[in-house]
Structure formats: structure tokens, C-alpha cells
C-alpha positions as CSV (number, residue, x, y, z in Angstrom):
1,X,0.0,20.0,95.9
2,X,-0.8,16.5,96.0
3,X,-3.3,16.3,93.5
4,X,-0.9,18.5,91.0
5,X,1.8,16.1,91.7
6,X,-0.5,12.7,91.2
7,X,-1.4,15.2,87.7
8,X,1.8,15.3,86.1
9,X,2.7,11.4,86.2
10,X,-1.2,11.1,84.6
11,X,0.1,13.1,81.6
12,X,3.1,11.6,81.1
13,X,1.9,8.1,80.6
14,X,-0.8,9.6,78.4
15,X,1.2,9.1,75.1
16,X,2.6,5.6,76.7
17,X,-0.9,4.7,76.7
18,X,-1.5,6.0,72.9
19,X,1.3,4.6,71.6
20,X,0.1,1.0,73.3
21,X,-3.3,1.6,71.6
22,X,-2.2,2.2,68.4
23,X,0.0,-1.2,68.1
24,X,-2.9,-3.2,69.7
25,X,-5.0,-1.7,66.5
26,X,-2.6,-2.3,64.4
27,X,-2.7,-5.9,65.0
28,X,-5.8,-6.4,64.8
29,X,-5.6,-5.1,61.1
30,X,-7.5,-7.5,59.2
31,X,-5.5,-10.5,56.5
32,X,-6.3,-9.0,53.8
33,X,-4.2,-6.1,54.0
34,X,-1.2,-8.2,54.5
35,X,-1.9,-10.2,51.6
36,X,-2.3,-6.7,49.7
37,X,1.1,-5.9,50.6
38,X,2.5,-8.9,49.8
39,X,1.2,-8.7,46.3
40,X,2.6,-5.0,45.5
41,X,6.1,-6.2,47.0
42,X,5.5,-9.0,44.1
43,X,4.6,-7.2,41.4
44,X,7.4,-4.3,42.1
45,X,10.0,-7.3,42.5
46,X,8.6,-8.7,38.7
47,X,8.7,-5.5,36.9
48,X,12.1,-4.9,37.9
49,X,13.2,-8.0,36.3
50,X,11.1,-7.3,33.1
51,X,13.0,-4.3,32.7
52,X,15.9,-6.2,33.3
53,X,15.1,-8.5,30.6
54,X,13.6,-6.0,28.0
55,X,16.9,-3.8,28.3
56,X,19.1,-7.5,27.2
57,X,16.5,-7.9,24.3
58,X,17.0,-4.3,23.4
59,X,20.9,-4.5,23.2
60,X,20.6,-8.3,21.3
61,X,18.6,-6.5,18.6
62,X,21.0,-3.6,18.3
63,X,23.8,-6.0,18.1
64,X,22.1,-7.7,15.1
65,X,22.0,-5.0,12.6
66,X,19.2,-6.7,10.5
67,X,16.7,-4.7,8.6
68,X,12.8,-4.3,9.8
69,X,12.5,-2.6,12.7
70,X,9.6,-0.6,11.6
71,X,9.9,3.0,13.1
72,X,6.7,5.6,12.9
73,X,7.6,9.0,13.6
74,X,5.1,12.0,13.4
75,X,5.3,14.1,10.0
76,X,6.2,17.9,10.8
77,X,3.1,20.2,9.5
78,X,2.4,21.7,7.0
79,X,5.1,20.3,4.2
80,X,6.8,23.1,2.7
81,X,5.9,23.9,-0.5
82,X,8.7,23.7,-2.3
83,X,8.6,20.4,-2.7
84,X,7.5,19.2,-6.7
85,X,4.2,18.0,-7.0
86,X,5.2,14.7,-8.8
87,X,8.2,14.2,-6.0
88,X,8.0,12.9,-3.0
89,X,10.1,14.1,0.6
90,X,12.9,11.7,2.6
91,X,13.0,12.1,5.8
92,X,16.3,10.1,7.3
93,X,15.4,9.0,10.8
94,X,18.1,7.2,12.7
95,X,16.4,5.5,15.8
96,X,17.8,2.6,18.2
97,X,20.3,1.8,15.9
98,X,18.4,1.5,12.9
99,X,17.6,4.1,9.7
100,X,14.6,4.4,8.2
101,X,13.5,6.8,5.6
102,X,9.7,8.7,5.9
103,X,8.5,9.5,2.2
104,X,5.8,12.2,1.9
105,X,4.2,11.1,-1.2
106,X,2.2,14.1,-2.9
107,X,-0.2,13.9,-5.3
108,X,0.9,14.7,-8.8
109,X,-2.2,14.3,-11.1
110,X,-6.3,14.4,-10.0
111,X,-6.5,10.7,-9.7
112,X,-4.5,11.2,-6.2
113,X,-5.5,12.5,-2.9
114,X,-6.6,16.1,-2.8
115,X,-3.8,18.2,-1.1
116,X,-6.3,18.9,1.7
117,X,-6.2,14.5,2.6
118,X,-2.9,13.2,5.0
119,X,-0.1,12.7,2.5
120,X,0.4,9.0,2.3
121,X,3.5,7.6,4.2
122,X,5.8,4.6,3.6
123,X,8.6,3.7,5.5
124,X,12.0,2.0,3.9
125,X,13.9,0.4,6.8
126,X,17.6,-0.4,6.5
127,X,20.6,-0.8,8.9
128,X,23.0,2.2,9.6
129,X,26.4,0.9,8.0
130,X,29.1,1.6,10.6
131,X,31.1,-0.9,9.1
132,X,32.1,-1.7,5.6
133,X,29.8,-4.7,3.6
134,X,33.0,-7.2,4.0
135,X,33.2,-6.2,8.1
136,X,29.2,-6.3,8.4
137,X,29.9,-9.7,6.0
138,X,32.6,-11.5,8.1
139,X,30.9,-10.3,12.0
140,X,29.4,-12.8,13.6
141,X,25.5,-13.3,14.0
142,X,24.9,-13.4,17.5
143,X,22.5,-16.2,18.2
144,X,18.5,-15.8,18.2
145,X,17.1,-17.8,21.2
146,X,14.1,-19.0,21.4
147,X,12.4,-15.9,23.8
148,X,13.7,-13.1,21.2
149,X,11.9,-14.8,18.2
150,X,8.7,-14.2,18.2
151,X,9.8,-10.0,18.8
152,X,12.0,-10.2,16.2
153,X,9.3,-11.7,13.7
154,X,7.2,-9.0,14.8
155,X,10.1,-6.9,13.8
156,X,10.2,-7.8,10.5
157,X,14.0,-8.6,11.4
158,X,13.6,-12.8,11.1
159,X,10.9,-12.4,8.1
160,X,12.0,-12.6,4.5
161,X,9.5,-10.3,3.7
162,X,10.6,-7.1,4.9
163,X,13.8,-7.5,2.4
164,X,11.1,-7.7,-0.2
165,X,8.8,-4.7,1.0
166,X,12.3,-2.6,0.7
167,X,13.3,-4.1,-2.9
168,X,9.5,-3.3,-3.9
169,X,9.8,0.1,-2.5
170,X,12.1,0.5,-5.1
171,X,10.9,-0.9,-7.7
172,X,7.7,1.5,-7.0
173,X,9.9,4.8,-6.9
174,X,11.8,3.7,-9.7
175,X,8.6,3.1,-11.5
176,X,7.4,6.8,-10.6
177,X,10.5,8.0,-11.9
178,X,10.2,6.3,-15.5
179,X,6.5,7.6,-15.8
180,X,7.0,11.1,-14.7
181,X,10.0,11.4,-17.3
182,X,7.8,9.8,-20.0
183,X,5.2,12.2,-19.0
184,X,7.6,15.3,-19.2
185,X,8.9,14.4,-22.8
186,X,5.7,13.9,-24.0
187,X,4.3,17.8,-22.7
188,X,7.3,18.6,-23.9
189,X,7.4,17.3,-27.8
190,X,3.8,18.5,-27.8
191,X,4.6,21.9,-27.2
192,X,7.1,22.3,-29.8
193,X,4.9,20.2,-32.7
194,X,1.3,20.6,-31.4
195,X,1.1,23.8,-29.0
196,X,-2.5,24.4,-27.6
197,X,-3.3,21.1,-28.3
198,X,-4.5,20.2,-24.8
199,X,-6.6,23.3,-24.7
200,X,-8.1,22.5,-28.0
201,X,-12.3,20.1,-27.9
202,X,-12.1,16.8,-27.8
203,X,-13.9,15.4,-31.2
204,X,-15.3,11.6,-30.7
205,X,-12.9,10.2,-33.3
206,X,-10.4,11.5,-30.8
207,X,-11.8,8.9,-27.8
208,X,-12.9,6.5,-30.8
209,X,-10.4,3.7,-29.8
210,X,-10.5,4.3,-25.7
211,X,-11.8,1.8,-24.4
212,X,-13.8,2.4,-21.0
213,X,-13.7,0.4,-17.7
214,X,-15.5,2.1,-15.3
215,X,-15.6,0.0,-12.3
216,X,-11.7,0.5,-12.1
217,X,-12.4,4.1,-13.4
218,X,-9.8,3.2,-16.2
219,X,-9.4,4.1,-19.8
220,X,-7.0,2.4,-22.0
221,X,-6.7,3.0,-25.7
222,X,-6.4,0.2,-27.8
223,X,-2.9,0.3,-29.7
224,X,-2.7,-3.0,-31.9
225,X,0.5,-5.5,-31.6
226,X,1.3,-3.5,-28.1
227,X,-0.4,-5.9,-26.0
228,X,-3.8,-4.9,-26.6
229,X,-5.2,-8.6,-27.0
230,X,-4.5,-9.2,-23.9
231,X,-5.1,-5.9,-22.1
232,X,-9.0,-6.2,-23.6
233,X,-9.1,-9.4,-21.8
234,X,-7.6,-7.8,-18.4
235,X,-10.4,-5.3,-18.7
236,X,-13.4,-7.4,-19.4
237,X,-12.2,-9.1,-16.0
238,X,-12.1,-5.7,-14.3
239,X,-15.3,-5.2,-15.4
240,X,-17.0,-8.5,-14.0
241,X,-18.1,-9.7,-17.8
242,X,-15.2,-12.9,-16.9
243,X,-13.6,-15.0,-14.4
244,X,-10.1,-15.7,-15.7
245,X,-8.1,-14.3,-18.8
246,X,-7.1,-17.6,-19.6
247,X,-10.8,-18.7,-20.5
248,X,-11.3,-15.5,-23.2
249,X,-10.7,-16.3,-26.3
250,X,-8.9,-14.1,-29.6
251,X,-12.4,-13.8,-30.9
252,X,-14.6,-12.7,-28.0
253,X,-12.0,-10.6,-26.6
254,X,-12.1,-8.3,-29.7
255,X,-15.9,-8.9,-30.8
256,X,-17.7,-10.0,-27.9
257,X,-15.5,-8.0,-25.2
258,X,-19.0,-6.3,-23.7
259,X,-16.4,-3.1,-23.3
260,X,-17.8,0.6,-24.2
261,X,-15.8,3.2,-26.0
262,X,-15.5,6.7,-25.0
263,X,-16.8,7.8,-27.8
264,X,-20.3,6.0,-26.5
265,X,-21.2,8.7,-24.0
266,X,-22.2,12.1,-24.7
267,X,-20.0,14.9,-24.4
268,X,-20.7,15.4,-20.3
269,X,-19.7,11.7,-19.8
270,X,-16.6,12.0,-21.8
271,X,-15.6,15.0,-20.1
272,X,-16.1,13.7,-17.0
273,X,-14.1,10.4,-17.3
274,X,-11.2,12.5,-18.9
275,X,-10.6,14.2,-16.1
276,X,-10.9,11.7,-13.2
277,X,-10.5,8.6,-14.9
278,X,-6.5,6.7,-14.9
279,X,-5.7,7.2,-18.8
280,X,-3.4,4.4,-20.0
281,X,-1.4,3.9,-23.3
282,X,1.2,1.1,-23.9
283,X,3.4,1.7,-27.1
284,X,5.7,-0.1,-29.3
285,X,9.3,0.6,-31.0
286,X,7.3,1.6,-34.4
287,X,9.3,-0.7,-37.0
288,X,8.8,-3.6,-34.6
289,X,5.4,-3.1,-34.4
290,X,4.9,-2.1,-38.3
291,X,6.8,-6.0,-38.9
292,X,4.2,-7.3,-36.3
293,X,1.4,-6.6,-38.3
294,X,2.5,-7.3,-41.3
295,X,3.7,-10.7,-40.7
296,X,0.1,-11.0,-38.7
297,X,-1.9,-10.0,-41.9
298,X,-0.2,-10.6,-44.6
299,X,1.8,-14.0,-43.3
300,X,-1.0,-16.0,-42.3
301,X,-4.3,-17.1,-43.7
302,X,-6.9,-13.8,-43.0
303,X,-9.9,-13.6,-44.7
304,X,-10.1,-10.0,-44.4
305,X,-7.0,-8.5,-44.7
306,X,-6.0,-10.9,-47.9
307,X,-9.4,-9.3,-50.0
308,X,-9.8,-6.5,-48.4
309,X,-5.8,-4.3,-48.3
310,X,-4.1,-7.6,-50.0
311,X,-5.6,-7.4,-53.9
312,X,-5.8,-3.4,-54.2
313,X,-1.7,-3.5,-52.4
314,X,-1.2,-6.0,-55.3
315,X,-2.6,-4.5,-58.8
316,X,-1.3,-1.2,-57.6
317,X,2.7,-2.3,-56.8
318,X,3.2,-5.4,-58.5
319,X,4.3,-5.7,-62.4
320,X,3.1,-9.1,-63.9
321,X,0.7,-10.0,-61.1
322,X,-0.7,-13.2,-61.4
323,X,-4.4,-13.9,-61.6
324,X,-4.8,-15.7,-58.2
325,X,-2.8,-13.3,-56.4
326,X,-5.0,-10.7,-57.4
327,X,-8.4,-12.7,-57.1
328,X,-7.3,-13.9,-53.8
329,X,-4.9,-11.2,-52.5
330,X,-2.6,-13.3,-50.6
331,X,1.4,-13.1,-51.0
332,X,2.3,-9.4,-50.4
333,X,5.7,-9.1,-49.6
334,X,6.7,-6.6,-47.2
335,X,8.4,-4.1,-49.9
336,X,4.8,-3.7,-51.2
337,X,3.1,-3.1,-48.2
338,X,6.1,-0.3,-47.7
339,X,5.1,1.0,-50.9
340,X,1.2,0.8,-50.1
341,X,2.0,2.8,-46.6
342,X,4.0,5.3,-48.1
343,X,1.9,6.5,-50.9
344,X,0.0,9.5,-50.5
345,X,-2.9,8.6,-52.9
346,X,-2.9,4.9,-51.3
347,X,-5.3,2.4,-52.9
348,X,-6.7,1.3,-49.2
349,X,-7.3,3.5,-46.4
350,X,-5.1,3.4,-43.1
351,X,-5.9,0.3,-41.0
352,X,-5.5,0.8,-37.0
353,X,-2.4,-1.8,-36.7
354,X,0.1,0.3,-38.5
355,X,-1.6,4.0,-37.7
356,X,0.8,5.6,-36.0
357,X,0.3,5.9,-32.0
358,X,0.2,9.5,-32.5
359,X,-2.4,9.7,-34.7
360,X,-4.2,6.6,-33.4
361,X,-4.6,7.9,-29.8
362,X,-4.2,11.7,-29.9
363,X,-1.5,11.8,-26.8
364,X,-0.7,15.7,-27.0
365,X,-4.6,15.8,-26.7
366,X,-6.0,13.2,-23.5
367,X,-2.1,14.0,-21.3
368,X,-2.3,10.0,-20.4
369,X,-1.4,8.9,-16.8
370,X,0.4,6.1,-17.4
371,X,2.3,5.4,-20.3
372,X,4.2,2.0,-20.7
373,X,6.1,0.5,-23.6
374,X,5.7,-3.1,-24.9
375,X,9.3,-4.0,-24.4
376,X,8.5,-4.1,-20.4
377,X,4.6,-5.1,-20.6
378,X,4.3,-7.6,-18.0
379,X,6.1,-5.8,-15.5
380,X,4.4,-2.2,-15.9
381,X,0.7,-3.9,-17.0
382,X,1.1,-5.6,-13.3
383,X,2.9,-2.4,-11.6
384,X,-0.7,-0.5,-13.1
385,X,-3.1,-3.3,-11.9
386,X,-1.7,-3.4,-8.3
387,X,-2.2,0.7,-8.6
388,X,-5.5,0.9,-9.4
389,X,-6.4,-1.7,-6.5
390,X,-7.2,-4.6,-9.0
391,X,-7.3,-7.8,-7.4
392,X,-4.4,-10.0,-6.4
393,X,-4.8,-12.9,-8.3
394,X,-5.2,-10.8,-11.2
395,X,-2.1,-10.5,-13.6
396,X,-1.4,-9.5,-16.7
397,X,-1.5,-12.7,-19.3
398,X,1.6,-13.5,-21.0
399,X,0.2,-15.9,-23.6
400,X,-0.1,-15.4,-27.7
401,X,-3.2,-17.3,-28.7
402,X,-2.4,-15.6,-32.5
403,X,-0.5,-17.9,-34.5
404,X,0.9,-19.4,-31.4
405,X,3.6,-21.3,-33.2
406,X,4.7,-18.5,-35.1
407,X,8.0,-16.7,-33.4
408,X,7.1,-13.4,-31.8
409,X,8.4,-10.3,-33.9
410,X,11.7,-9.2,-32.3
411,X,14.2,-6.1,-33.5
412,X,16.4,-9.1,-35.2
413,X,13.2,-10.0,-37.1
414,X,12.3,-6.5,-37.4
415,X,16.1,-5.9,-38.8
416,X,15.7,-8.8,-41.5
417,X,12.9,-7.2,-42.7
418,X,13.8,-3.7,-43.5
419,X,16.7,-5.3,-44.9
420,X,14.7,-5.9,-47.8
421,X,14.2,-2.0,-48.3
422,X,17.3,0.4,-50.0
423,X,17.9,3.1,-47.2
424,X,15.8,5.8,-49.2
425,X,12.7,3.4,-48.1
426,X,13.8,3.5,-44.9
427,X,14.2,6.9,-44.4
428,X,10.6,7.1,-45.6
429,X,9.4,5.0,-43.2
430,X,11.3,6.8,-40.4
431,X,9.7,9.7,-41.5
432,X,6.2,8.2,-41.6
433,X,6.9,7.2,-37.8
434,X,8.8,10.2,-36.6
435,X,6.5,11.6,-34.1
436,X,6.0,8.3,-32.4
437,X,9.7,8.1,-32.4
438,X,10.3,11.5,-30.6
439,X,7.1,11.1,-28.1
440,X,8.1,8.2,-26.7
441,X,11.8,8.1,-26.4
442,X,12.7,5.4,-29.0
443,X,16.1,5.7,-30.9
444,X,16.9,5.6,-34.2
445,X,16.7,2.1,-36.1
446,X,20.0,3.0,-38.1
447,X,22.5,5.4,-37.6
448,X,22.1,6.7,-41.5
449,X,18.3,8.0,-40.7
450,X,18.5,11.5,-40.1
């Protein structure tokens, strides 16, 4: 019994003696582990604090309402279908106190994406107005410390920028709208007046005054007094044949432009740059541009169009001509050129600067991409460039190197002229330039043309 008693005191201080053990081993744990500790209970203690601190930044930019906080959000898959193929989807997101709009823009034309590449995306941020412009105007800006800044110029919401990206967003749709409604009018003229005419060959006198620029895979047919001076000298730069517009003069740029017309390639080439090449036109209201050219080649000193359209316009429509007018063919006064253009058994042939746009560059025909008008030329020439990926520091000149001192035509000048003219004239005229009138949206000159 003894040794059973002296047993049972043995295994009671058995776990006494473990427990002893195990705090002896515990401290002789080595530094290190301490210092491990230590560290975790740090960085615990700092990321609680930068929390902290990220929750007030979150709130301060809230507070601020200011457009710029860029928000991404996943497009949904696959875009329905009835969407137009010349529209594009909004998508109104409203996220941490901010609205954004997600445009899906679809392709509307073969120069675009396929359908089967990502849609392209672009995001329009602007504040969500719970107040009224004269609250949002009189509440208080709460101040921007020195910690928030450089988040909120990441933001977009201290950089004068973003308000440009949205005004330039803008500007872009509006643009899209213009051209697709140009666009529509012009299928839809040429399928009352020249049905099947898309279907129809393409002959080379057709393509005869497209001009080719394939590095930008862009063709642009030459329409004379609509900017095409100039738009010769934006393509030779395109085309790596010059540095700078400025330094192209009136001569080379129509002579020694190094450019290729359409008609140059054979019928596979043509074909082929039809249908993947951008197609541009700019146009003119037709009187303005019909006063243009006269004042530009009957007005001035020109050693071609003096002999050449000056002496046959005056034997034909001048009583009593005198013998230097008709040796040298200068002085034609605008009534006479009227009655030159008008006549059906004309003593000159039709000259490109007063051909009508419709016959000049066969729209019903080559369905152009773009189609801008002279009365806005800078600004859709550079909305076009910055399409097509030109360059930055190219832009569309805005300089007339042709009788430079001379004022450019305008629709007073324009008026002043065709006041010479009794309204039977004018009607004429109208008639001559009808179809450029109804392709291209411009209205009537004077309310008694019919």
C-alpha cells in the first residue's frame, strides 16, 4: 500500500512539473521572435490609422462635388442589338458620389473596328446635381490641404483638363451627329434623283479629281474655292513629301504636290482603296463659291483663264467689244460669265472651279465618310486630322496665299454680285446648282427661287 500511496502524489505533480517545463522553454525563446511580434502589433496599429485616414479623404472628396473622378466599370456582354450601328450606348453609372456616363461606340462604316474587336469606351465624368446651379454656386468649397492634392490631381478633380476632356467629348458626339445626318440626306437625295447609283462601275473620270494619301489611307477630292489649296498642302505633309504647310507654296501645292490620283491605279487598286480608305469631301454654299471663282479668274491678272475662257466669254456675250478686250480677254463682268455658264452650246468647256460638286465628285457614287462644309473648315479639317491619327502639331492652315490682299468672298459679297442679275438669271443659276443645293443641306439664296 505504501508504494501505491508514494504513486499517487508522483502523478499529481506530473503536470506541475509540465507546466514548469513549458514556461522555462518559453523563456528561452530566442529575440527574434519578440521583435517579430512587435512588428505585427506595429503594422496592425498603422493600418488601422490608414484606414482611418483614407475614410476622411474619401468623405473630403465627396463633399467637394468637382468633376474627374474617373470611374471604370465592366461593359455587360454581348450589347444588344438593337442598338444603331452609327449610335453609340450610355450607360449612367452613379458611384461614390459622382456620375459618369459609359459610351459603347459601335462601328458605323468599314474604316472602324470589326464588330468582332472590344467596342471602344470613353467615359464623361460629371457631378450628380442634388442641388440647384445657384446652391452648388453659393456652397462653400471646403478647403484642399496639402495631403489631399496630389489624389485629387490624380483625380482629375484639381486639373483643368478634365473640364476640357468633357467639353471635347462633346464636341466629338456632336461632330458624329452632324456627319451621320449629312450622311443620311445625301443616301437619301440619291435615292430619289440617282437610284442604283452606288451599285453602278466606277469609270476613272469618276476618281479623276480624288486625290490619294495612302500613308493616312485617305482620299480627298479636290473641290476648288472649298479649301482645297490648303487641304493639298495638309496631304503632301501626311505623305512625308514636306515638313510644315507654311513652307508650300500656291504653285507647288497644285503642280509639284507629288500626290497620286485615283484614277492612277488600275481597277484592283481603286477598288480596294474605295472600300477601306476614309473618303473626304468639303463643299461650299454654291453662289459663294461660283463668286469665289470668278472674282479669282476673272478679277485678277491670270494668264490662263484671261486667253483661254476670257476672249471666247467675250465675242460670244458682249455687243461692241473692243479690240484689246478681245485680244487680251481680260474685263469680263460677272453677268457674262452668267451667261457663258448658262448656255447650253457654251463657247468654253466647264472648268473644275464652277462644276458643280455633284458632278465634280460623283457623291451618290464613292458614299464619302466624311463630309464637311467650308463655312466650318478649320474646325472639321482638324476634328478629321485628329481622327485619322495625324500628328499633333499638324493643323489645318488658315492662310490665303491667293491674292492675299484681296477680301475673302463672303454671302454679302456673294449678295452684291447676283445683284447684278434680274431674278430670271437667278433662278437659272439656282437651277444650274440645284443638286448641290439639296445634297448638302444649303438653303435657298432668295426666297423668290423656287
Amino acid at each position: 500500500m505504501s508504494s501505491a500511496g508514494c504513486s499517487i502524489p508522483s502523478m499529481l505533480l506530473e503536470p506541475l512539473c509540465g507546466r514548469r517545463r513549458l514556461v522555462v522553454s518559453a523563456m528561452k525563446l530566442p529575440c527574434s521572435f519578440y521583435c517579430s511580434l512587435w512588428f505585427l502589433l506595429l503594422l496592425g496599429a498603422g493600418s488601422l490609422l490608414l484606414l482611418v485616414h483614407l475614410q476622411d479623404l474619401s468623405d473630403t472628396l465627396q463633399q467637394q462635388q468637382t468633376p474627374g473622378a474617373m470611374l471604370m466599370v465592366a461593359p455587360r456582354w454581348p450589347i444588344p442589338k438593337e442598338q444603331s450601328s452609327e449610335s453609340a450606348a450610355v450607360l449612367s453609372l452613379d458611384i461614390g458620389g459622382f456620375h459618369g456616363e459609359l459610351q459603347v461606340a459601335m462601328p458605323s462604316n468599314p474604316l472602324l473596328p470589326s464588330p468582332r474587336q472590344p467596342p471602344t469606351f470613353r467615359l464623361s465624368p460629371h457631378p450628380i446635381t442634388s442641388m440647384s446651379g445657384e446652391q452648388q454656386a453659393e456652397s462653400p468649397r471646403p478647403p484642399v490641404y496639402k495631403r489631399h492634392r496630389k489624389l485629387l490631381l490624380q483625380s482629375g478633380s484639381l486639373n483643368p483638363c478634365s473640364a476640357r476632356s468633357g467639353e471635347q467629348d462633346r464636341q466629338l458626339q456632336g461632330m458624329a451627329q452632324i456627319q451621320a445626318s449629312r450622311r443620311l440626306l445625301l443616301r437619301e437625295v440619291c435615292a430619289k434623283y440617282q437610284p442604283g447609283a452606288a451599285e453602278r462601275p466606277v469609270s476613272r473620270r469618276q476618281v479623276s479629281r480624288v486625290y490619294v494619301e495612302d500613308r493616312s489611307s485617305l482620299l480627298y477630292c479636290e473641290v476648288p474655292k472649298a479649301g482645297c489649296s490648303n487641304w493639298k498642302r495638309v496631304l503632301m505633309v501626311l505623305g512625308g513629301s514636306a515638313n510644315s504647310t507654311r513652307g508650300i507654296a500656291h504653285d507647288d501645292a497644285h503642280y509639284a504636290n507629288q500626290l497620286r490620283r485615283l484614277d492612277a491605279y488600275d481597277q484592283e487598286g481603286v477598288a480596294e482603296r474605295l472600300c477601306s480608305y476614309t473618303k473626304l469631301l468639303f463643299v461650299r454654299e454654291p453662289f459663294e463659291r461660283l463668286v469665289s471663282a470668278f472674282r479669282d479668274k476673272f478679277e485678277s491678272p491670270n494668264s490662263y483663264y484671261h486667253p483661254v475662257f476670257g476672249r471666247p466669254i467675250i465675242s460670244r456675250y458682249r455687243a461692241n467689244a473692243s479690240r484689246s478686250a478681245l485680244r487680251t480677254g481680260a474685263g469680263v463682268t460677272f453677268r457674262e460669265f452668267i451667261q457663258y455658264l448658262l448656255d447650253v452650246r457654251r463657247p468654253v468647256g466647264m472648268d473644275i472651279h464652277w462644276e458643280p460638286v455633284s458632278q465634280l465628285c460623283s457623291p451618290c457614287r464613292l458614299s464619302y465618310d466624311f463630309i464637311g462644309k467650308f463655312e466650318s473648315l478649320e474646325e472639321e479639317a482638324n476634328h478629321l486630322l485628329r481622327s485619322i491619327g495625324a500628328p499633333n502639331n499638324l493643323t489645318f492652315p488658315d492662310f490665303k496665299d491667293r491674292n492675299p490682299k484681296a477680301e475673302r468672298t463672303s454671302s454679302s459679297i456673294t449678295q452684291r454680285y447676283f445683284q447684278q442679275l434680274n431674278s430670271t438669271e437667278r433662278q437659272r443659276a439656282y437651277d444650274f446648282y440645284y443638286m448641290d443645293y439639296l445634297m448638302f443641306n444649303y438653303p435657298k439664296p432668295y426666297k423668290d427661287l423656287y
